[in-house]
N, C-alpha and C positions, 0 to 999 in steps of 0.2 A: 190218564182217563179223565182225570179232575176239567183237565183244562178243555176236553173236547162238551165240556154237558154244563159247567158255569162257567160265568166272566168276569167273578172276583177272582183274586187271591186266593190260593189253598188257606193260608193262616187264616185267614177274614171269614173263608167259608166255617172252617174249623169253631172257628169262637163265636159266631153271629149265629149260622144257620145249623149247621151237622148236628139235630137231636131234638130241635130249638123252633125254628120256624122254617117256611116256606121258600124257592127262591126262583121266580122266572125269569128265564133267559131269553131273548129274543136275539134271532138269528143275525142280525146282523150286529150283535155283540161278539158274534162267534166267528172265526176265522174259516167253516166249512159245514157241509152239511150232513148226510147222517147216509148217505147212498153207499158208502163203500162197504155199510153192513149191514144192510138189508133195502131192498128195493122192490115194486111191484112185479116184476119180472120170478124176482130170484123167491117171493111167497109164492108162484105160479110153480116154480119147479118143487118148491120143499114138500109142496104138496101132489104134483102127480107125479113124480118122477123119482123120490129120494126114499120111498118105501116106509116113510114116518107112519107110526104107531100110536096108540093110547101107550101111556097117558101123556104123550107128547103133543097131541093135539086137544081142545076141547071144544065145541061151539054153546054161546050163552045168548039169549036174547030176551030184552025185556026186562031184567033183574036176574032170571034164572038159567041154569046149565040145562042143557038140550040130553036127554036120551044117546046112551051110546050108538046105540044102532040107527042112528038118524044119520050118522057120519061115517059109522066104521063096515067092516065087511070083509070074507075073503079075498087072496089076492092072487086063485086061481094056480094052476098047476106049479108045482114048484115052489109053492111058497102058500103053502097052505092053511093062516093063521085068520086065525078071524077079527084079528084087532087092528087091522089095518085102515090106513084112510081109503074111503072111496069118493073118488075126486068127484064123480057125480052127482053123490046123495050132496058133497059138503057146495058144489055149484047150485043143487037146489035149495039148499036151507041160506046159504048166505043172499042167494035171490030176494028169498021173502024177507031179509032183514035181518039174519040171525048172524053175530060176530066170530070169527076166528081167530081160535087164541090158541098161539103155536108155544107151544113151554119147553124149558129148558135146551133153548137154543146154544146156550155155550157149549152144549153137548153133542149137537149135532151142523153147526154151517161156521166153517173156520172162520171167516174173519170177526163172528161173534166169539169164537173158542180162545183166539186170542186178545180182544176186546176185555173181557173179561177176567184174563189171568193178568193183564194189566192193573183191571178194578181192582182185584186184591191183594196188589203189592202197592195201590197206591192208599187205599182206606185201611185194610189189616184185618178187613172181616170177611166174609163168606159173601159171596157175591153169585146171581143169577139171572140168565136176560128172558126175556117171553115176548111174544108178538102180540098184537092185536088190531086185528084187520075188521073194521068194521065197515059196511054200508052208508050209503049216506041217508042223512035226517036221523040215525038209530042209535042206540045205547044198546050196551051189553048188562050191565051190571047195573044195579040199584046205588044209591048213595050207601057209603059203606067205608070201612077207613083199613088197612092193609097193617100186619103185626112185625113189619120189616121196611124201613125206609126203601122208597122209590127215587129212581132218576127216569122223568117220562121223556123220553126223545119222540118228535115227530117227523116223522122218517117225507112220509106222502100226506098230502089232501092237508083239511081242519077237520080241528076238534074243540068244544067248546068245555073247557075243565070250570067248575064251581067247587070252590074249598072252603069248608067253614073250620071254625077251631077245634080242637077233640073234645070228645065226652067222657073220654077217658084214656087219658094220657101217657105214651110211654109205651105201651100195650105188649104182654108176652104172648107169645104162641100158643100157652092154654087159656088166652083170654081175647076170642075172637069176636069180631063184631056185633055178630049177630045176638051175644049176648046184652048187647045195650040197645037194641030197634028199636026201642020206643022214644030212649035218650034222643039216638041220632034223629027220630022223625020229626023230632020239637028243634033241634039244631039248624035243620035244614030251611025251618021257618023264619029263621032269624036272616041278618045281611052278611055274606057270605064274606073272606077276607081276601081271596082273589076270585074274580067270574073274564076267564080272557078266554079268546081263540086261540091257540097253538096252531101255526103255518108250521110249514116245512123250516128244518131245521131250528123252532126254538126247541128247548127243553125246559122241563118243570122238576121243582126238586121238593121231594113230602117226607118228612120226618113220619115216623109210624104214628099211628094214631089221629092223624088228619082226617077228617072226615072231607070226602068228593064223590064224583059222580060226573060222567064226562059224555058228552055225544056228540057223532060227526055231523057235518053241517052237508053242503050241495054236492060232495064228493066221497069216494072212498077214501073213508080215513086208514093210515097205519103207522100205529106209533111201536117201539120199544120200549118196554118198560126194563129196567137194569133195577133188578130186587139186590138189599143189602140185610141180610143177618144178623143185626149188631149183638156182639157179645157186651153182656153187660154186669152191672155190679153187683146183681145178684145171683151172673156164673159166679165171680170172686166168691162168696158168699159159703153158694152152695160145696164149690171145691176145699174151702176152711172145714164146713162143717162134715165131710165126706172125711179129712182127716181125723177129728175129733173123733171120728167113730172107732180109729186105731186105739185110741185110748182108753184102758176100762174103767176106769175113772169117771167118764163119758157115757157106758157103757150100762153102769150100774142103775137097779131101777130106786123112785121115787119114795120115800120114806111109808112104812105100811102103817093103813088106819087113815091114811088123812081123808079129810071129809071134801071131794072135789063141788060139793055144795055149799061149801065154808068157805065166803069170796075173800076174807081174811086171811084164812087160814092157807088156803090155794096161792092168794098173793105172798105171800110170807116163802113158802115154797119156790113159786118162781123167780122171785127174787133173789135167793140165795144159789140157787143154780147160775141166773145170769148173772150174778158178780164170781161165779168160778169161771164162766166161759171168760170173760172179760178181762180175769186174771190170768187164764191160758193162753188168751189172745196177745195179752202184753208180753206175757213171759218169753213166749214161744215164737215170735211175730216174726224172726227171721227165717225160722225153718218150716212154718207155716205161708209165709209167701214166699219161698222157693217152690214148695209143694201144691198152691195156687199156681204158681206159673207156670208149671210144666201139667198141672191139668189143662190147663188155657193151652196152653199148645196143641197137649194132644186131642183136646176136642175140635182145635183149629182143623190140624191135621183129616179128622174125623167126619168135619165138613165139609173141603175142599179138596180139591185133585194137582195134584202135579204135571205137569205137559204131559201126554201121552208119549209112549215109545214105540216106533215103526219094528216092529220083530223081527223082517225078513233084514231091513237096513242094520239094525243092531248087530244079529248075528254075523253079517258078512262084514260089517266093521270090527266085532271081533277077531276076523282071521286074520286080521292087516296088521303087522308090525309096528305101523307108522300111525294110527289113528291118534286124532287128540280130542280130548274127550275134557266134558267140563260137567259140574256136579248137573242134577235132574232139576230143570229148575222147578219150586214149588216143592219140592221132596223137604218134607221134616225129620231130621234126626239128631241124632245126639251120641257125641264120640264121647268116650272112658276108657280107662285101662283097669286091665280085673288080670292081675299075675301077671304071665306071660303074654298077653293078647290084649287086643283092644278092642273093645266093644261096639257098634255102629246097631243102636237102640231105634227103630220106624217105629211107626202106628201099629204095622200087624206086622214085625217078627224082628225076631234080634238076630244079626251077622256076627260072627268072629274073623279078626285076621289076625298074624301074628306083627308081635310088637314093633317089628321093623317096619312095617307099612304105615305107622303110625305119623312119622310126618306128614308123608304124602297124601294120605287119608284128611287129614287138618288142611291141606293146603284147598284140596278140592272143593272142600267144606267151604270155605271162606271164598272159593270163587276161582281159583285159578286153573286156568285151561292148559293144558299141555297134552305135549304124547308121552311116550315111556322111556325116553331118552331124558325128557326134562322133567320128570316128578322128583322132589327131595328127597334125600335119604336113602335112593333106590339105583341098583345099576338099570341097564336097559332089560334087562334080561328080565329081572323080576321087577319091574314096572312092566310089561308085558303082559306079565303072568296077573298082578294087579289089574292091571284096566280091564282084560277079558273076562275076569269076576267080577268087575264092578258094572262091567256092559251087562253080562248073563244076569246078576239081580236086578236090572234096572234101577239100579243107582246113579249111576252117568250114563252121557248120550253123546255121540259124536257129533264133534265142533264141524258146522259145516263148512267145504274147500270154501276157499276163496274163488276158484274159480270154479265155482258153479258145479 
């Protein structure tokens, strides 16, 4: 993914820009351009044809979000929901100027679906793409800075991006822009650190907390923005402190009488608490970040999805003898043995098999594809019996024929 949106080095990107600053790319740095996952055509079908819903779609113009019902509407016999697009209220508000903003496209137009399950094998965080289709000479949004770094592709037309430095740096999810308007209004005054045109095919890369603001020039603009999640050092943080709460120790409350108007006496207090944490920190560090990093997993897990499974495919690969299947890719787990069994630990539920499956179970884990003839440890017979329970949980998926 790195390599389809900058035209440095991953390393280079990693240490210079990823967190840090800014990075535009102009298209003919780039080996191709951005059509194979989204085009004006295929925004024509997403919207009259594909059945897209709130809060899959939004329209914004001006700074602000449009009235639901300016866009949505029944979708008549058969499908009788009222949150549907209506492709002609949204032909007449984008008329007048007003932007379309298609969310959560990895969710719904494959070559975005897989676009993006790329993004997050190649960054390691949580990753999401959205559209935005604007008119020409128009803005959608206000200057404003986003709580999750962006990669902007520009798919069609121009857009002219102005980015100043943040106002506040780094930015979490419960600390959104709008709580600094007045910061950002004095920023925006100042000389900005990039003011370009995006053509087709460059991209733009914003570390969170960039303050911009962006509008299309003589054409309809549409770009992708590809949102990134970053997990950061104060998940680490919060998952140490979520075990501390195991502890009663931890647990126990603050000495009684003390005067929290006594800024002495208060500090005295807190201090000797945080030279316990600091020494449970040292003490403990190893089985404290083991237990950080299987929260970090399973909040991974918690944010992101694994390939989808075709169900009618699955089960008739089930009945096959012969199928060869390879772990789900994106599926998060964690094998153990507990007695006689082996444990296969997800997100939302825990599996048991018995202990003989346990190689072949490790094998798939680690990556390896086979049928039931070739799983370790196992005859054909119950490798069989293994694959068809690991197709029915949706844990593995069949290896598609080679011929087609």
């Amino acid at each position: 993914m790195l390599t389809r949106c900058v035209a440095v080095e991953p390393r280079r990107f990693a240490d210079e820009h990823w967190g840090r600053a800014p990075l535009l790319t102009r298209a003919d740095a780039l080996p191709r351009d951005f059509s194979d996952l989204l085009s004006p055509d295929t925004v024509d079908e997403l919207i009259a044809e594909r059945g897209v819903r709130s809060p899959f779609i939004r329209l914004a113009k001006e700074g602000g979000l449009l009235a639901r019902d300016c866009y949505l509407g029944p979708a008549g016999f058969g499908a009788e929901v009222t949150d549907q697009v209506d492709s002609a209220k949204v032909l007449g508000e984008f008329a007048a100027g007003a932007t379309i903003v298609l969310q959560g496209l990895h969710r719904l137009w494959p070559p975005l679906i897989g676009f993006v399950r790329a993004a997050v094998d190649d960054l390691g965080h949580p990753v999401q793409a959205n559209a935005y289709i604007t008119p020409p000479v128009n803005r959608g949004f206000d200057p404003h800075y986003d709580v999750h770094d962006v990669f902007v592709l520009q798919v069609s037309g121009q857009k002219r991006w102005v980015v100043h430095e943040p106002v506040h740096a780094n930015p979490l999810p419960s600390q959104p822009w709008t709580q600094h308007r007045a910061a950002i209004g004095r920023r925006v005054e100042q000389a900005p650190v990039i003011d370009a045109v995006l053509d087709e095919g460059d991209t733009l890369y914003l570390p969170r907390g960039w303050v911009h603001s962006a509008q299309a020039l003589d054409s309809t603009s549409i770009h992708l923005t590809i949102g990134v999640s970053p997990v950061t050092v104060l998940d680490v943080a919060r998952s140490v402190v979520e075990q501390l709460a195991g502890s009663e120790a931890f647990r126990r409350a603050l000495p009684l009488g003390a005067d929290p108007t006594e800024a002495d006496e208060t500090m005295a207090t807190v201090s000797k608490v945080m030279a316990e944490m600091v020494g449970a920190l040292r003490d403990d560090a190893s089985a404290l970040s083991a237990g950080a990093a299987a929260h970090l997993e399973r909040r991974h897990a918690d944010r992101t999805r694994p390939v989808a499974v075709r169900p009618l495919a699955t089960l008739a690969a089930a009945e096959s003898a012969s199928v060869a299947v390879r772990w789900r890719h994106g599926l998060i787990g964690a094998l153990d043995e507990s007695g006689d069994r082996v444990v296969l630990r997800l997100a939302d539920r825990t599996i048991t098999f018995p202990r003989i499956c346990g190689e072949a179970l490790v094998a798939l884990h680690r990556g390896l594809a086979a049928d039931a003839e070739h799983l370790p440890g196992l005859d054909a017979a119950d490798g069989t019996v293994l694959i068809r329970r690991l197709l029915r949980e949706a844990v593995v998926v069949p290896v598609p024929s080679s011929h087609g």
